[in-house]
C-alpha positions as CSV (number, residue, x, y, z in Angstrom):
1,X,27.5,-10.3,18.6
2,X,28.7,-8.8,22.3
3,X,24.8,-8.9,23.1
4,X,22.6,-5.6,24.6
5,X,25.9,-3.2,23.8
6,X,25.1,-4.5,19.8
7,X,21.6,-3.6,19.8
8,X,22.5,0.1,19.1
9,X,25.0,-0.1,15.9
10,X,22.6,-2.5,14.7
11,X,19.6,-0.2,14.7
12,X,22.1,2.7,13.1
13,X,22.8,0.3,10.3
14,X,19.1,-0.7,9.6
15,X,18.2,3.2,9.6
16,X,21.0,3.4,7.1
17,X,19.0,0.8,5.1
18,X,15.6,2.4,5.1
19,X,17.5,5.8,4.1
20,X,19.1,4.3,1.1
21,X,15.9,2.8,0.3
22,X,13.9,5.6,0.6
23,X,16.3,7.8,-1.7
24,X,15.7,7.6,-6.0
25,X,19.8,7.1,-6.1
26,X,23.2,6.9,-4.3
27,X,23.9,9.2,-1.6
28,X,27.2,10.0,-0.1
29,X,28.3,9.5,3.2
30,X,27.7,13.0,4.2
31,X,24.5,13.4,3.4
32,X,23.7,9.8,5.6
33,X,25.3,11.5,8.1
34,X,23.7,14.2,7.7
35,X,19.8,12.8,7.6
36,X,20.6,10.6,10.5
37,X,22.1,13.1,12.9
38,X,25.3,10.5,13.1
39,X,29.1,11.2,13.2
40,X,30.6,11.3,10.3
41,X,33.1,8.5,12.2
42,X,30.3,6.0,13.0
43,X,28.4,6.7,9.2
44,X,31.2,5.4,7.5
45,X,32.0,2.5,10.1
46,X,28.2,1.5,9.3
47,X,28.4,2.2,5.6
48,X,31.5,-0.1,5.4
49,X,30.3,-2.9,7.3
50,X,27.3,-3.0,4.9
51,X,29.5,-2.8,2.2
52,X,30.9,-5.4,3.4
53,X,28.0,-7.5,4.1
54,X,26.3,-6.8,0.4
55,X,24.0,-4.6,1.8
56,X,25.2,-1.8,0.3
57,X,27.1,-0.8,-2.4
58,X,29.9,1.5,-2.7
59,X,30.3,3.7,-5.9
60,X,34.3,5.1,-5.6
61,X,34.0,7.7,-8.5
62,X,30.9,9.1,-7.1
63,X,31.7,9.3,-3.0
64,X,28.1,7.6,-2.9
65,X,26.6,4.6,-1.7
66,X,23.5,2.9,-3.0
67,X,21.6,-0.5,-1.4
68,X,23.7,-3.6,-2.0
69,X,22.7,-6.8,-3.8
70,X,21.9,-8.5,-0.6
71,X,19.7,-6.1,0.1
72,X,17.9,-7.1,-3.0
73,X,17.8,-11.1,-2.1
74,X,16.5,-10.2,1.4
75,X,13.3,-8.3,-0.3
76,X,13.3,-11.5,-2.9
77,X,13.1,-13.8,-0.1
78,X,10.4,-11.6,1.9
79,X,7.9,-11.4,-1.4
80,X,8.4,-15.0,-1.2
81,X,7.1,-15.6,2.3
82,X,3.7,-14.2,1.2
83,X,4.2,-11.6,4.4
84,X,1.1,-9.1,3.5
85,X,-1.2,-11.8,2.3
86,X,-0.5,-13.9,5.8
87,X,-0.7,-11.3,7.8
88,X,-3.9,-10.2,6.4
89,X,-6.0,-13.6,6.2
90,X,-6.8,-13.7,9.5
91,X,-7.5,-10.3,10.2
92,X,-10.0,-10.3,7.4
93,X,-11.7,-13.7,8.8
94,X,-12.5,-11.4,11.7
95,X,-13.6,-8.6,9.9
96,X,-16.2,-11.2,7.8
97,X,-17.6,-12.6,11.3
98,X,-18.2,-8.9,12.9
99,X,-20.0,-7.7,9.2
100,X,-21.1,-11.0,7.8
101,X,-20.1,-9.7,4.4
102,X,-17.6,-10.9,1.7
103,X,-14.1,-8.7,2.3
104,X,-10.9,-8.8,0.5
105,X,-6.9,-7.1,0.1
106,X,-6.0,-5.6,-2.4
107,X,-2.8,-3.9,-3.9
108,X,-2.1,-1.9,-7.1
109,X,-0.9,-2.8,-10.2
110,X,-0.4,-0.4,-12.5
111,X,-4.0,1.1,-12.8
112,X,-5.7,-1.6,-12.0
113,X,-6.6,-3.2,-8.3
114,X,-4.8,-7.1,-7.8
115,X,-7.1,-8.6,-5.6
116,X,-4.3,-11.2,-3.4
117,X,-6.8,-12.6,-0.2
118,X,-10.6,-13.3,-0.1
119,X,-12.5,-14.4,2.6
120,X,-16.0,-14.9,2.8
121,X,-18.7,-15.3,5.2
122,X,-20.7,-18.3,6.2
123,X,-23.2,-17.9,3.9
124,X,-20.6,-17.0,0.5
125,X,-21.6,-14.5,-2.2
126,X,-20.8,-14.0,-5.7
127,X,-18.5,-11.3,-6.0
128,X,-16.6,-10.2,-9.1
129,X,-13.1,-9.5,-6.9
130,X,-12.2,-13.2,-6.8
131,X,-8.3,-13.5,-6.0
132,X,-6.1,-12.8,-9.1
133,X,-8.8,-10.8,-10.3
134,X,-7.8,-7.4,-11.7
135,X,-10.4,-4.3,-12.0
136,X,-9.5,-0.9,-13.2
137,X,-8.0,1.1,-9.9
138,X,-10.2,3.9,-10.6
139,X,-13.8,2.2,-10.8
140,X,-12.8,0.0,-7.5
141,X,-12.9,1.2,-3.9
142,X,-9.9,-0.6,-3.0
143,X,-8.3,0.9,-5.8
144,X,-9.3,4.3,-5.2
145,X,-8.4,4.0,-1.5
146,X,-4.5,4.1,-2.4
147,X,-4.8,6.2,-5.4
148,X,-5.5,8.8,-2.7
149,X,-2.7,8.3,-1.5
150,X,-0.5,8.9,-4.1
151,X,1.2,12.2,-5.4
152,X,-0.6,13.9,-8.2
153,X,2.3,13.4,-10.9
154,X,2.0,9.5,-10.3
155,X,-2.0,9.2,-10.7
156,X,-1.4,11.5,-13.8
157,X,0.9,8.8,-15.2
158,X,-0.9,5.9,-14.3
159,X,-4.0,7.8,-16.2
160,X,-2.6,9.5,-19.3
161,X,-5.6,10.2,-21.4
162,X,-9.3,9.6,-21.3
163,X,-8.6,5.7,-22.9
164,X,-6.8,4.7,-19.7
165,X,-10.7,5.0,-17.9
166,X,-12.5,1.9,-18.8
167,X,-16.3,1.9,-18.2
168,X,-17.9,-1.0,-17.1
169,X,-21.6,0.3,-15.7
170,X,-21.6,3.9,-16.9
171,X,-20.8,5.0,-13.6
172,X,-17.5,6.3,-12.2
173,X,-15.2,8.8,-13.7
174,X,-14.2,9.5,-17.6
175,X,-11.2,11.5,-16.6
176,X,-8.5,12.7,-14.4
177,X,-10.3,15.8,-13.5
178,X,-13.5,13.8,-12.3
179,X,-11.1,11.5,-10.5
180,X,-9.4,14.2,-9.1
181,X,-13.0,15.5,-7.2
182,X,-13.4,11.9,-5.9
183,X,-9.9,11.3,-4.7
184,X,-9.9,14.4,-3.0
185,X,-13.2,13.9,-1.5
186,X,-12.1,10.5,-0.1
187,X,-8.4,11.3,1.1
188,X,-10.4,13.8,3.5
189,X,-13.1,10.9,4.4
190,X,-10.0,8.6,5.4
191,X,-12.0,5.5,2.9
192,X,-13.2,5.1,-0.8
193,X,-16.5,4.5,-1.6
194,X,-18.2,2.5,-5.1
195,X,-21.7,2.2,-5.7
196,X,-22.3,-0.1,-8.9
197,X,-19.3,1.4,-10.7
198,X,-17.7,-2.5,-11.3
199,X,-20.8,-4.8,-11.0
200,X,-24.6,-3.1,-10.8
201,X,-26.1,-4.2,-8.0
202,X,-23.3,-4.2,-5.9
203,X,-21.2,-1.3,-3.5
204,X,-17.8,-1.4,-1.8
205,X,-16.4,0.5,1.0
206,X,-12.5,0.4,1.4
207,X,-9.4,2.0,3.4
208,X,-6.0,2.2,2.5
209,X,-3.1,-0.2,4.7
210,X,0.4,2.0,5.0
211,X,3.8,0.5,4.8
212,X,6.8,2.0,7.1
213,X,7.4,5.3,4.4
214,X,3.3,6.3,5.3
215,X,3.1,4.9,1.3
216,X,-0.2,3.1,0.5
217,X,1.0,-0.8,-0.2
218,X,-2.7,-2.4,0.3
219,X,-6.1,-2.0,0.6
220,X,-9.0,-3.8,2.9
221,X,-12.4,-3.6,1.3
222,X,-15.8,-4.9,2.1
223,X,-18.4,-5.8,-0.5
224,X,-21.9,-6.2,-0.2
225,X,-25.4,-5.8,-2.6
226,X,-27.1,-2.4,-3.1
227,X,-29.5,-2.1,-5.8
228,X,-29.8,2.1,-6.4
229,X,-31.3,3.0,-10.2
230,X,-28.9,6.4,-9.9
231,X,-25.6,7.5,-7.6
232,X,-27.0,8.5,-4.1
233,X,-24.0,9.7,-2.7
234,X,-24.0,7.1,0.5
235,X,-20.7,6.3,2.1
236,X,-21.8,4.0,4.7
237,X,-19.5,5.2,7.4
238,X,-20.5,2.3,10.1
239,X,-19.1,-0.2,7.9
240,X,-16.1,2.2,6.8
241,X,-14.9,2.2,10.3
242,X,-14.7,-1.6,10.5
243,X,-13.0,-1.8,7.2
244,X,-10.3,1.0,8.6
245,X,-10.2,-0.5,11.7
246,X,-8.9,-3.8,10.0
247,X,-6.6,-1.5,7.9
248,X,-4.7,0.0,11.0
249,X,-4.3,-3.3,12.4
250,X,-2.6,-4.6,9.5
251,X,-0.3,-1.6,8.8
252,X,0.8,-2.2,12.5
253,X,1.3,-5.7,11.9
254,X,4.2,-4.9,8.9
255,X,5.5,-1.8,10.7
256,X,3.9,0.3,8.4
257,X,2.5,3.9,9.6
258,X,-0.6,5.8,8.8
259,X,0.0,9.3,7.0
């Protein structure tokens, strides 16, 4: 590398990354050139050297270039590192010492919430959303959180008929209209909100973490007891805030960006 002089041409050819990554297929050289604002000269210097380097692949009959098989090693070897669950413990220790309640991350899987870190106050509690637990996404806060998030088509595929929505307490919603209200309601809150709809006895309050593309990739959520014979609408926005808080510090932490 010829040091500082580098640093430019390198951050053309990680743009070109994310681009390709961001795309559903192969794009040609023009249209890179295009998205970026770059010369048409300098796109296929970068897209060559990537090429080159197995980043990206180069399709001849179709003019178009799609992400290379190193590409695909280099994500490999980042899901093996553990990134979002390291980065995460110990912003959730301090989350559990300000709220002295049991909190946890969270991603999706399929329609269901993965729970991945949990860490628990001095004094533990029994919680259902152990680590390795899965709940159904649309009963849990945390799973609700970055179903908000998501475009309409994709919640409709994850919940294709009225089977796909498990009851577990008799609260929550039967189907993807009544989902719709609560999603809707909560992507305007900024957090998600359940009150006995997993465990009776028991209320969540959770916001969404954002990777680079402003996707929803995790969720922070805190956990705590609340005993109400019938829905009564709380959302407990004290505790929300702390919960967001921790969320924002952890999409900064993996580049991410808030929509």
């Amino acid at each position: 590398m010829g040091g500082s002089s580098d640093v430019p041409a390198l951050r053309r050819g990680l743009a070109v990354l994310r681009l390709l990554a961001s795309r559903p297929g192969p794009l040609s050289a023009a249209a890179v050139a295009r998205e970026l604002d770059l010369p048409r000269s300098t796109t296929y210097h970068l897209l060559a050297e990537l090429a080159d380097a197995g980043f990206a692949t180069h399709f001849p009959e179709e003019r178009r270039y799609g992400l290379g098989v190193a590409a695909f090693e280099l994500g490999s070897a980042y899901l093996r590192h553990d990134p979002l669950e390291r980065l995460a413990r110990p912003l959730l220790r301090k989350l559990v010492d300000q709220v002295s309640l049991p909190a946890h991350l969270g991603v999706l899987h399929g329609a269901e919430a993965l729970y991945l870190v949990r860490e628990q106050p001095r004094q533990p509690q029994t919680i259902v959303s152990d680590v390795g637990v899965r709940l159904p996404a649309h009963l849990t806060a945390s799973g609700r959180a970055m179903l908000a998030r998501l475009p309409d088509a994709q919640v409709r595929a994850l919940f294709p008929s009225a089977r796909a929505f498990v009851d577990r307490t008799g609260r929550g919603p039967r189907n993807l209209p009544a989902l719709r209200r609560l999603l809707t309601g909560e992507r305007r809150r900024g957090w998600a909100v359940e009150d006995g709809f997993v465990t009776a006895g028991f209320a969540s309050v959770a916001a969404p973490v954002y990777d680079h593309g402003e996707r929803p990739i995790a969720a922070i959520t805190v956990t705590f007891r609340h005993l109400c014979e019938e829905p009564c609408g709380q959302s407990w926005p004290e505790l929300a805030a702390e919960a967001m808080q921790t969320a924002d510090s952890l999409t900064e932490r993996i580049g991410g960006s808030r929509a």
